[in-house]
C-alpha positions in Angstrom: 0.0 0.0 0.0 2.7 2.4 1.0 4.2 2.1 -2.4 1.0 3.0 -4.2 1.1 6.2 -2.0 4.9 6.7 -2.6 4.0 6.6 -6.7 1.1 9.5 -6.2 3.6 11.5 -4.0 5.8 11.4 -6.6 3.5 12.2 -9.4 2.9 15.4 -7.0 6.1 16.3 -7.2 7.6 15.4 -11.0 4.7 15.6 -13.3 4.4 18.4 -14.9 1.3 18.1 -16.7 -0.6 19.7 -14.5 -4.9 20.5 -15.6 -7.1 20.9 -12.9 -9.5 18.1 -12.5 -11.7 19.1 -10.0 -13.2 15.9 -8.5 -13.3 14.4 -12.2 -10.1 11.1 -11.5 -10.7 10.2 -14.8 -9.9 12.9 -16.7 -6.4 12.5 -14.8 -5.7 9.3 -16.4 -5.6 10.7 -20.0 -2.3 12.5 -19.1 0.6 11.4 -20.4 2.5 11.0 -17.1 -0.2 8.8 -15.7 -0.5 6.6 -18.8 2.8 5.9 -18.5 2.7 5.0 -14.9 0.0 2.8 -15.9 1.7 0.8 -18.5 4.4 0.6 -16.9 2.5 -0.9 -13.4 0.4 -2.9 -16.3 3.8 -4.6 -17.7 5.0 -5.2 -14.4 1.8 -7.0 -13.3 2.0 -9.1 -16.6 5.2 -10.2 -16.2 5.0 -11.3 -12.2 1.9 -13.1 -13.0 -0.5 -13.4 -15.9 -3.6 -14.5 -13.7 -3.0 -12.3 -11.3 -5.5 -9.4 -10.2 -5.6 -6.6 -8.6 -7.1 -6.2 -5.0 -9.3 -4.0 -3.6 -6.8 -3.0 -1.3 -4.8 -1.8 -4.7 -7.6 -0.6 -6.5 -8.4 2.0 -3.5 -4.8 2.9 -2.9 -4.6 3.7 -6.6 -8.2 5.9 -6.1 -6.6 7.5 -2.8 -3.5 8.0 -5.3 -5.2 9.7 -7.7 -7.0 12.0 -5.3 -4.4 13.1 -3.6 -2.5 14.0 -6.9 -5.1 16.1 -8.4 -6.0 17.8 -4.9 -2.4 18.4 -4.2 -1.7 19.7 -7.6 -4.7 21.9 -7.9 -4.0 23.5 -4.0 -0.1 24.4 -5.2 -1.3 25.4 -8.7 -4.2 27.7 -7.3 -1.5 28.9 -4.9 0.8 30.1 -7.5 -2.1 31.5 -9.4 -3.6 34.0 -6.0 0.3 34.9 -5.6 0.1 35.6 -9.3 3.5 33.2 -9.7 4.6 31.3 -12.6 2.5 27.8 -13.0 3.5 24.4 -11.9 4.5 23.6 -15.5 6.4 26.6 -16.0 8.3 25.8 -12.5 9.5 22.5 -13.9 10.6 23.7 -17.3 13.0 26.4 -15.9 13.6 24.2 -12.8 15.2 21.4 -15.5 16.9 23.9 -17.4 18.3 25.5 -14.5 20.0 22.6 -13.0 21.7 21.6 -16.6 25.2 22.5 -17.2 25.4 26.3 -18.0 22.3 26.0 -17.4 21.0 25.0 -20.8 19.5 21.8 -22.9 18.0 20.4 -25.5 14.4 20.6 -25.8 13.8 16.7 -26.0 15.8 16.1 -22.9 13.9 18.1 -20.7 11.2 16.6 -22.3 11.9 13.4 -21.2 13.4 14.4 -17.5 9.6 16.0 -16.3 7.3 13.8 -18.7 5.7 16.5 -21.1 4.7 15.8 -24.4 6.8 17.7 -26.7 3.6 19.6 -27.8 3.0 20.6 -24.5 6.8 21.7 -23.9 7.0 23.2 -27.4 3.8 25.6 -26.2 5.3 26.0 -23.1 8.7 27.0 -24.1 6.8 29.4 -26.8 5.6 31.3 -24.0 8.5 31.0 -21.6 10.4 32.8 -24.4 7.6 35.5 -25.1 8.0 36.6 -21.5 11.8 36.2 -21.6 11.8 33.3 -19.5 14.2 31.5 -21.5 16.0 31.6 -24.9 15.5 29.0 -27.7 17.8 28.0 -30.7 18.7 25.8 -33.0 21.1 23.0 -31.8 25.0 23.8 -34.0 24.9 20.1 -33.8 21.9 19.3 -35.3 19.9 21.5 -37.0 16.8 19.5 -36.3 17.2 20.1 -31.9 16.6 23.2 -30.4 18.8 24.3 -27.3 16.7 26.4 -25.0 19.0 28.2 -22.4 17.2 30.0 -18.9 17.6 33.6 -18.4 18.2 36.0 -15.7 14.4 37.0 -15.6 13.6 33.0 -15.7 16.0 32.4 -12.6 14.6 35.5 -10.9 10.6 33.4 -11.9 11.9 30.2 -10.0 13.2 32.5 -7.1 10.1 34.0 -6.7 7.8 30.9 -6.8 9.9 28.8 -5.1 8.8 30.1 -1.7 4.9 29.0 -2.9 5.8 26.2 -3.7 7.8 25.0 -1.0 4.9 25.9 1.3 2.9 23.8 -0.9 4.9 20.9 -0.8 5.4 21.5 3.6 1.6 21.7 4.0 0.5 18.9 1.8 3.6 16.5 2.2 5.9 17.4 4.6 3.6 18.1 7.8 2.1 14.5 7.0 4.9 12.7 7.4 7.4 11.7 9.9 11.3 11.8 9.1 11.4 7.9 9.3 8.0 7.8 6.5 9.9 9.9 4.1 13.0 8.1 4.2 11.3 5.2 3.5 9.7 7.1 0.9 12.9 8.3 -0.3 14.2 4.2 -0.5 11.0 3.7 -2.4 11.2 6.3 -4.8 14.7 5.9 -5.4 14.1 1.5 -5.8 10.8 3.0 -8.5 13.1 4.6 -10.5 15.4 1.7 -11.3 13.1 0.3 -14.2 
């Protein structure tokens, strides 16, 4: 059960495809973070045992999973918004550049580090730049790549939001848990992301 709860946490914190949902959890499970997790639980199931089903005990976790995410989400995201802060999915995107050797990347590995469609980062990185966010350009390497690189005014963005968010993630997460429960949580997470 705890790892179920682990993999929701987790979503909280990574996925940046972030809609509000309200109470609808199955509009959730048409992002493409979730179908992910959901193939890749699905292959895992398959390949421990073919007659094997789910239990209830799973099937709520997964519910209680998918509750907490969207709640979660939507209470830092409508944070942001009253403290009129850059969005969770903007966070990310200069979060992922940020941390990058001179602080710049190629648009398909960001991509792939915070699970975005690269529709959904291409729009995103269209309006990063518009607000001066970030620069984009084409890769000298390959002509086909573009390298987007984050800019004093994008560093200042994730300065100022960072504060939000961080009380986000203490109120929702942090305050919930003991230091032992997110160490284990920590071991978990870091055992997930071996696949």
């Amino acid at each position: 059960m705890i790892l179920c709860v682990c993999v929701f946490i987790f979503l909280l914190l990574l996925d940046s495809h972030r809609v509000k949902f309200g109470k609808n959890l199955v509009a959730i499970a048409t992002t493409p973070f979730v179908q992910i997790m959901i193939a890749n639980a699905t292959k895992k199931l398959t390949l421990t045992s073919m007659k094997e089903k789910l239990s209830k005990q799973s099937i709520d976790t997964w519910a209680a999973g998918l509750k907490f995410y969207t709640s979660a989400s939507s209470k830092i995201e409508s944070n942001l918004t009253k403290m009129k802060a850059i969005s969770l999915t903007w966070y990310d995107v200069l979060y992922a550049v940020y941390t990058k050797p001179k602080k710049r990347s190629r648009m398909s590995d960001i991509a792939q580090e915070i699970i975005l469609s690269k529709s959904a980062l291409t729009r995103s990185v269209d309006k990063l730049v518009a607000e001066g966010f970030l620069k984009r350009e084409r890769s000298e390497e390959d002509a086909r790549e573009f390298i987007i690189e984050i800019t004093p005014s994008g560093i200042q963005a994730l300065r100022d939001s960072w504060p939000i968010y961080e009380e986000g993630i203490r109120e929702i997460f942090v305050s919930k848990l003991t230091p032992k429960e997110t160490s284990e949580l920590l071991r978990i997470f870091r055992k997930l992301n071996k696949y």
